[in-house]
N, CA, C and O atoms as a GROMACS GRO file, in nm:
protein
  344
    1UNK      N    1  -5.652   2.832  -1.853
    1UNK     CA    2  -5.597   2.751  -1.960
    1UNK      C    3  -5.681   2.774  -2.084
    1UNK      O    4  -5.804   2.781  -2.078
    2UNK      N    5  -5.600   2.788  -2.216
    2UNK     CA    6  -5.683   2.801  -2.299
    2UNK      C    7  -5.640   2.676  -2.406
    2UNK      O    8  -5.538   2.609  -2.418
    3UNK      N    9  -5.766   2.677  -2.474
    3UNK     CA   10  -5.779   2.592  -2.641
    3UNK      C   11  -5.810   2.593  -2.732
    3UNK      O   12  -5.893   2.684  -2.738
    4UNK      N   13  -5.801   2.542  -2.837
    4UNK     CA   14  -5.826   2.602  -2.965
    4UNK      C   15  -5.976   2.567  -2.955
    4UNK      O   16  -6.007   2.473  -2.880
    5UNK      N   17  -6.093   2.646  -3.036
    5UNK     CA   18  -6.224   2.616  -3.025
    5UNK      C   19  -6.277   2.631  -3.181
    5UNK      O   20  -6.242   2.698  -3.278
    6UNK      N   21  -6.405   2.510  -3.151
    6UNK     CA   22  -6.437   2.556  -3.345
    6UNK      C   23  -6.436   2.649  -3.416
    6UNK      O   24  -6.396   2.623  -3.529
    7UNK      N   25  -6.462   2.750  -3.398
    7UNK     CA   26  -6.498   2.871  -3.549
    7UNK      C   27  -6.324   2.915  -3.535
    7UNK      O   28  -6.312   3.033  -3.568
    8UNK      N   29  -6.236   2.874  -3.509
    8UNK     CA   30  -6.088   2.993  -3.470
    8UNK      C   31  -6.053   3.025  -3.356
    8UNK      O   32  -5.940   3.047  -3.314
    9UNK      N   33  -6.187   3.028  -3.287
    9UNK     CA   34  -6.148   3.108  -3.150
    9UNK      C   35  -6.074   3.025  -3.065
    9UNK      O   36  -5.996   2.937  -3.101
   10UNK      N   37  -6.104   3.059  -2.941
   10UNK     CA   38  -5.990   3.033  -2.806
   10UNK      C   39  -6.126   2.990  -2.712
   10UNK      O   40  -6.225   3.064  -2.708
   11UNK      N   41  -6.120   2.898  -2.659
   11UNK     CA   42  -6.277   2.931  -2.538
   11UNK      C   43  -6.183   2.886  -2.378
   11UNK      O   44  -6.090   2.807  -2.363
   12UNK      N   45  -6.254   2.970  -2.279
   12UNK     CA   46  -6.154   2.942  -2.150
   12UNK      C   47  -6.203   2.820  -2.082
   12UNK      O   48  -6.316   2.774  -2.094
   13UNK      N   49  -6.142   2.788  -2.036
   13UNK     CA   50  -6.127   2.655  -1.961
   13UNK      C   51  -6.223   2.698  -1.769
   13UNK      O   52  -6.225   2.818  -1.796
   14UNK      N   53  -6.256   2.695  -1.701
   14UNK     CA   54  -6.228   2.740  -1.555
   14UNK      C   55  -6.181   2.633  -1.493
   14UNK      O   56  -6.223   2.530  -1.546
   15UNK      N   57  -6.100   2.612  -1.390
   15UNK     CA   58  -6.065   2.525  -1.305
   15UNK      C   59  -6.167   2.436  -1.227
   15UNK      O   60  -6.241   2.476  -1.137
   16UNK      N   61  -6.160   2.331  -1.269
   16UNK     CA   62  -6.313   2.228  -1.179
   16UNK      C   63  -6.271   2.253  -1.046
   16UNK      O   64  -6.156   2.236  -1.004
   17UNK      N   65  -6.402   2.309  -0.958
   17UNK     CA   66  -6.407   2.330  -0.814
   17UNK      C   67  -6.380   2.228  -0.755
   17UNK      O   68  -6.374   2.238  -0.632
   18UNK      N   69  -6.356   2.106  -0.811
   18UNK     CA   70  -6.310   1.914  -0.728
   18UNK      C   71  -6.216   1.934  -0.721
   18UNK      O   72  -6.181   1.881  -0.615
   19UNK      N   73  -6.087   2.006  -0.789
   19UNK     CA   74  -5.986   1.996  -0.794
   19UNK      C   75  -5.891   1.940  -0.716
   19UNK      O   76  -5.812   1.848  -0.736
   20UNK      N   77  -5.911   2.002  -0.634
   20UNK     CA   78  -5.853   1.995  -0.459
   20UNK      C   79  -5.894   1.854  -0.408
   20UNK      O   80  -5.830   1.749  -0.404
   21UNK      N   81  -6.044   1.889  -0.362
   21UNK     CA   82  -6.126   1.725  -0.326
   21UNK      C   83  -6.034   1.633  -0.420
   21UNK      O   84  -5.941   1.568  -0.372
   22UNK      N   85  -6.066   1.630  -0.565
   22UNK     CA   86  -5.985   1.507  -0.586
   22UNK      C   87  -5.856   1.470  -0.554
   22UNK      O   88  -5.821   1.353  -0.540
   23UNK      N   89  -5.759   1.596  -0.540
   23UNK     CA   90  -5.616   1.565  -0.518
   23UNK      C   91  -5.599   1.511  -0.372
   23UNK      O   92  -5.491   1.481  -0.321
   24UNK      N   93  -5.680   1.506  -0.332
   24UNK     CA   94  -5.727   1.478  -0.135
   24UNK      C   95  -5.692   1.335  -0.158
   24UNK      O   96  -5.585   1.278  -0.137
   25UNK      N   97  -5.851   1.269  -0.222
   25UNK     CA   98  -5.907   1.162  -0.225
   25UNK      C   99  -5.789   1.089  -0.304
   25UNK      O  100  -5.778   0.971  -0.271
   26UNK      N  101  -5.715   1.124  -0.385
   26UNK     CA  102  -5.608   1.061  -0.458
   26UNK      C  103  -5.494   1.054  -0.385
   26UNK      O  104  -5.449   0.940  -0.398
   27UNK      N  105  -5.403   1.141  -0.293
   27UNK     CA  106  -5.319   1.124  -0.218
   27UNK      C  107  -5.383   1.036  -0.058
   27UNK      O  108  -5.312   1.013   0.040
   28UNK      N  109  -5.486   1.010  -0.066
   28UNK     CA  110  -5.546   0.916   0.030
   28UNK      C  111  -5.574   0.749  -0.003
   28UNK      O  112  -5.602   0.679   0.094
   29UNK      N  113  -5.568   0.696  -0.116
   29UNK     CA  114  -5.558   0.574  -0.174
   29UNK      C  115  -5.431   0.561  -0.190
   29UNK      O  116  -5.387   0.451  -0.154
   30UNK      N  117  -5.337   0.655  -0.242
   30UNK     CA  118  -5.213   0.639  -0.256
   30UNK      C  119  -5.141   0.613  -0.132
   30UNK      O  120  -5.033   0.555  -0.124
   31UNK      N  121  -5.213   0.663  -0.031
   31UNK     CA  122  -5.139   0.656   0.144
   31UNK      C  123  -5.170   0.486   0.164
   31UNK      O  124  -5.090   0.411   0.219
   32UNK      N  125  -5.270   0.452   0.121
   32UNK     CA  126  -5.401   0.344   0.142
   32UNK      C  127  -5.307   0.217   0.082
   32UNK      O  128  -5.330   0.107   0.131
   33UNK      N  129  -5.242   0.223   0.017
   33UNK     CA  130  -5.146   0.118  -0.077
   33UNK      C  131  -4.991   0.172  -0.027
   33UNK      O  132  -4.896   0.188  -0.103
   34UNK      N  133  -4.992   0.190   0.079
   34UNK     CA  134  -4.849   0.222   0.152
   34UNK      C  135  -4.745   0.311   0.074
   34UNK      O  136  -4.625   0.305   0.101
   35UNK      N  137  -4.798   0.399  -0.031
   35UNK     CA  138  -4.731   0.483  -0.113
   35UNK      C  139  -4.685   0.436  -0.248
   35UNK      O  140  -4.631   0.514  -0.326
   36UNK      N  141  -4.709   0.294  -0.277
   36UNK     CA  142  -4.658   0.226  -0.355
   36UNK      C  143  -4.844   0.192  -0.476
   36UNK      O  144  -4.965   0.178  -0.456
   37UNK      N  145  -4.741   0.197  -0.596
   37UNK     CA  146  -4.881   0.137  -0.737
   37UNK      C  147  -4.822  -0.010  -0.706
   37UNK      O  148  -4.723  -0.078  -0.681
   38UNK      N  149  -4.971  -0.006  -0.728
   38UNK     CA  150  -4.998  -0.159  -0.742
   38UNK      C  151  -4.926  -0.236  -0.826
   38UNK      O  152  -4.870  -0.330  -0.769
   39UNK      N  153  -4.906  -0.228  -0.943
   39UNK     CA  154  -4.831  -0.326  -1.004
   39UNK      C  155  -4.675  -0.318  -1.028
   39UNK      O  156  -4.613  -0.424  -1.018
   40UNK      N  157  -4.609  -0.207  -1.058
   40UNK     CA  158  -4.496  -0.201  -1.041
   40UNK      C  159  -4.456  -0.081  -0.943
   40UNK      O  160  -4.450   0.035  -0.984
   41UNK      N  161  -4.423  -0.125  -0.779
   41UNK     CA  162  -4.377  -0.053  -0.753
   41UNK      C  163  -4.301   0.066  -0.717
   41UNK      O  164  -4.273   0.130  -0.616
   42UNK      N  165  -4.281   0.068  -0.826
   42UNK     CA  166  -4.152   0.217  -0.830
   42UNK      C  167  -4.243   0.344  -0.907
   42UNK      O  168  -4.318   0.340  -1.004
   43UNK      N  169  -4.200   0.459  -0.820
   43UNK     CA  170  -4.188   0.570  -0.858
   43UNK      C  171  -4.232   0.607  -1.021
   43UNK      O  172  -4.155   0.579  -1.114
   44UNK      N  173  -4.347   0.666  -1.041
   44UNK     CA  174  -4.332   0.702  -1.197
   44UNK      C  175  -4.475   0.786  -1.227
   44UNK      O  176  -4.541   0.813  -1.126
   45UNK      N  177  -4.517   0.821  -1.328
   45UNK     CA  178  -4.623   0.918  -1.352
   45UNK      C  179  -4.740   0.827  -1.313
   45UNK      O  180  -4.767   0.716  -1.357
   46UNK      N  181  -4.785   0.880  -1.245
   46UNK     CA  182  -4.922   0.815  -1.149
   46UNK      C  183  -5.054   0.814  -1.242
   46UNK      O  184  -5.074   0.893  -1.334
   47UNK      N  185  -5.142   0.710  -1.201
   47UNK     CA  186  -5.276   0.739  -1.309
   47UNK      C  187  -5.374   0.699  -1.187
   47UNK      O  188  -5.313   0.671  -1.083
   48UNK      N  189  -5.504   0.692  -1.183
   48UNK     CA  190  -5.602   0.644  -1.121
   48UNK      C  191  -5.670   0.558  -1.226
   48UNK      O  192  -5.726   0.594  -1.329
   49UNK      N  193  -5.648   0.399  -1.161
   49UNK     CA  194  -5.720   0.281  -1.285
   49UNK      C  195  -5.863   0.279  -1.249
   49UNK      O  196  -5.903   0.291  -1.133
   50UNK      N  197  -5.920   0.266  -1.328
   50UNK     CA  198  -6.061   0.264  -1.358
   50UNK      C  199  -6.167   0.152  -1.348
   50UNK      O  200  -6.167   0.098  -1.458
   51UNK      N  201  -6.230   0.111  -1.291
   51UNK     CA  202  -6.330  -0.018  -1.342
   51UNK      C  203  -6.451   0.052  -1.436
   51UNK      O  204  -6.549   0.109  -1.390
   52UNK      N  205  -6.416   0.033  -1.592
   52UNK     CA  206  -6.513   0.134  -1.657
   52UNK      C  207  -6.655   0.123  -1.625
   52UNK      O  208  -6.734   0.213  -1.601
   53UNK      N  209  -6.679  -0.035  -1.630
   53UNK     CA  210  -6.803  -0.066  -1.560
   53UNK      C  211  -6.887  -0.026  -1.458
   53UNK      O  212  -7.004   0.010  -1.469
   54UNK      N  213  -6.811  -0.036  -1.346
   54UNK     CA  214  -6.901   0.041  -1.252
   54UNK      C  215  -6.880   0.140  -1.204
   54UNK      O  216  -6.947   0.191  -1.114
   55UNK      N  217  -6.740   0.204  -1.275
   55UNK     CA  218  -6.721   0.351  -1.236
   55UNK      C  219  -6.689   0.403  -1.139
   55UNK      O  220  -6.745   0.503  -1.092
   56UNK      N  221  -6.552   0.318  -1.069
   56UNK     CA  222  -6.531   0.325  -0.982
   56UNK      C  223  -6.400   0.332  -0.965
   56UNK      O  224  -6.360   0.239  -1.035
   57UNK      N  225  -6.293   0.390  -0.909
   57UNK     CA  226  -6.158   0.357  -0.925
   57UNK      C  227  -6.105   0.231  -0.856
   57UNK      O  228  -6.153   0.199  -0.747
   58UNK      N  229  -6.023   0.168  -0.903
   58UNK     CA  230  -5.933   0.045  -0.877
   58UNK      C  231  -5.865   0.070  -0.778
   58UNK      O  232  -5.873   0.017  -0.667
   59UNK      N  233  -5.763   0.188  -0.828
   59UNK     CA  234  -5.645   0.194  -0.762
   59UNK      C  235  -5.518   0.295  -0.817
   59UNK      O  236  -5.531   0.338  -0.931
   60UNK      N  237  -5.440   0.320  -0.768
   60UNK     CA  238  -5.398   0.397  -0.846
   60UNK      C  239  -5.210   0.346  -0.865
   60UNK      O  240  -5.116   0.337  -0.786
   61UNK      N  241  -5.225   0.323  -1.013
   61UNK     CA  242  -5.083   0.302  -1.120
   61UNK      C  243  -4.996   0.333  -1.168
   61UNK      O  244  -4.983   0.455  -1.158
   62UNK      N  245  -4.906   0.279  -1.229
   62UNK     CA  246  -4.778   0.402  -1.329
   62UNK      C  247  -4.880   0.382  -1.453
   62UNK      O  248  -4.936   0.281  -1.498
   63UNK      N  249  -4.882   0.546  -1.498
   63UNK     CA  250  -4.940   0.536  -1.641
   63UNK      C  251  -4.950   0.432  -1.715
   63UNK      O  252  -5.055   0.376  -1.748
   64UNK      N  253  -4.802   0.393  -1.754
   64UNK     CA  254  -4.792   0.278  -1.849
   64UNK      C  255  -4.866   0.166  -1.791
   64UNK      O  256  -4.931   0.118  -1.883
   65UNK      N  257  -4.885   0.105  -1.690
   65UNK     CA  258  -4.918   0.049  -1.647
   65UNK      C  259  -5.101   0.027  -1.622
   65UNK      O  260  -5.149  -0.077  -1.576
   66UNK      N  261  -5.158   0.111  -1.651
   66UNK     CA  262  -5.274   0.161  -1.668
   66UNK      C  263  -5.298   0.172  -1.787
   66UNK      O  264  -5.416   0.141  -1.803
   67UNK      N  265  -5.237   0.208  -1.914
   67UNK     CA  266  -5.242   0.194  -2.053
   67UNK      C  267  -5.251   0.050  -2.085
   67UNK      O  268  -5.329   0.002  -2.168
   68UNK      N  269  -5.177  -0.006  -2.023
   68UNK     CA  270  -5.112  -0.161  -2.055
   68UNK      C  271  -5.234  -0.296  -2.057
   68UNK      O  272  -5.256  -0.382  -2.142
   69UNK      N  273  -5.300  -0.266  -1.917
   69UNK     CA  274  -5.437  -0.314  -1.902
   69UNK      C  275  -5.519  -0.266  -1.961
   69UNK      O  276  -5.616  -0.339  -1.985
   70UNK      N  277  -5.522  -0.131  -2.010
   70UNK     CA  278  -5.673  -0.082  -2.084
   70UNK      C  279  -5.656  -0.148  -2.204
   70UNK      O  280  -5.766  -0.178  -2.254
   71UNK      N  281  -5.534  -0.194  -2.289
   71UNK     CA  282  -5.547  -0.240  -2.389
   71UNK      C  283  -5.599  -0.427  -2.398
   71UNK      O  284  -5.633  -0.483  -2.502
   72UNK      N  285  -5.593  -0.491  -2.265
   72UNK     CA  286  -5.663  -0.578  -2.251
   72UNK      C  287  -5.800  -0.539  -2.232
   72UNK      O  288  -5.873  -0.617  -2.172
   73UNK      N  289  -5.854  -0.409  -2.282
   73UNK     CA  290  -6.012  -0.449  -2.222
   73UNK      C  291  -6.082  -0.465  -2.130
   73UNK      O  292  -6.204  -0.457  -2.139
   74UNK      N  293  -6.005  -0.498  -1.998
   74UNK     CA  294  -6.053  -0.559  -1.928
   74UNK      C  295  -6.112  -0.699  -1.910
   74UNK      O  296  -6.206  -0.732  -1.837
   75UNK      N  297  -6.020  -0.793  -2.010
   75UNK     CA  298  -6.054  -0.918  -2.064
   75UNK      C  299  -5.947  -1.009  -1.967
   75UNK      O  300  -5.837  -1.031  -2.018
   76UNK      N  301  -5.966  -1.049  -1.863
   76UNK     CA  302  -5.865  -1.129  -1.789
   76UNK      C  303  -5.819  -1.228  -1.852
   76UNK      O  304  -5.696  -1.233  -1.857
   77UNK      N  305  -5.907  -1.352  -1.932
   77UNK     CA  306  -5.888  -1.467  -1.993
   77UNK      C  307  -5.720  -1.372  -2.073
   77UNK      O  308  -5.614  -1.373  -2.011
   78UNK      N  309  -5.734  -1.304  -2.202
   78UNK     CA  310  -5.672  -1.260  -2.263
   78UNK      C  311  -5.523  -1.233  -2.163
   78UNK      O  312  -5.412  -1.280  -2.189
   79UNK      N  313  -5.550  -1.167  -2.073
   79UNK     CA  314  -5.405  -1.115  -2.036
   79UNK      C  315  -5.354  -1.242  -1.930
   79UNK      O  316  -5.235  -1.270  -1.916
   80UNK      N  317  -5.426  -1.287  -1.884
   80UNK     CA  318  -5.374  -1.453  -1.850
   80UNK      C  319  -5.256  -1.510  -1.976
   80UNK      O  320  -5.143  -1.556  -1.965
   81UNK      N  321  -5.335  -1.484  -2.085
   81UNK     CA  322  -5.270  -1.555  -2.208
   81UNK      C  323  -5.116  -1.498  -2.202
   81UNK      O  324  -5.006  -1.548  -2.220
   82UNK      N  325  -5.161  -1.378  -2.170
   82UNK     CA  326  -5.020  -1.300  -2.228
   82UNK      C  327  -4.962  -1.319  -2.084
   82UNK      O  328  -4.878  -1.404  -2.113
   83UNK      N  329  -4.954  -1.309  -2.014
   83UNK     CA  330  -4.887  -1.416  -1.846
   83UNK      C  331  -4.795  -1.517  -1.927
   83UNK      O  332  -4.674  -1.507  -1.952
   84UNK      N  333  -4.880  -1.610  -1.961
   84UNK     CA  334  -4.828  -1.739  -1.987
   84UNK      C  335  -4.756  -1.743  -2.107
   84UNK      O  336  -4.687  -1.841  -2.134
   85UNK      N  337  -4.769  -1.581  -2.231
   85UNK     CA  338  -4.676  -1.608  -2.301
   85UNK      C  339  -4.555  -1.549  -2.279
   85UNK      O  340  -4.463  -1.571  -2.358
   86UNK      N  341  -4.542  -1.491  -2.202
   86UNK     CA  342  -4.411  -1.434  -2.166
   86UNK      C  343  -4.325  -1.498  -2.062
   86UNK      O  344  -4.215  -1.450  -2.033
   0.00000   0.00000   0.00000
């Protein structure tokens, strides 16, 4: 894979040797939650959620759904709020 790089050039990418390992460890949480994301069950572009804090994965989401919480911060009080305003 290539990208654009500072001076003009192109610089190559190599494939991370985890690659695999991770696609393992990710179709193994996904088995782990009966095939189903956590918050909205259905079918859709998959993400692995994050606890930025301790750096650890959550679980794994529909994108949007993983976007949706990162924009809370990770502030529960806050998305409580937004619970109760909707």
């Amino acid at each position: 894979m290539r990208i654009g790089g500072g001076l003009g050039g192109c610089a190559r990418i190599p494939r991370a040797p985890t690659s695999r390992a991770r696609a393992k460890a990710f179709a193994a949480l996904l088995a782990e939650q009966d095939g189903k994301r956590l918050i909205r069950e259905r079918p859709g572009p998959e993400h692995a959620d994050r606890d930025h804090r301790a750096g650890k994965v959550r679980g794994i989401l529909r994108f949007s759904c993983d976007q949706g919480l990162g924009n809370f911060r990770d502030d529960i009080r806050s998305l409580i709020r937004a619970v109760n305003y909707f």
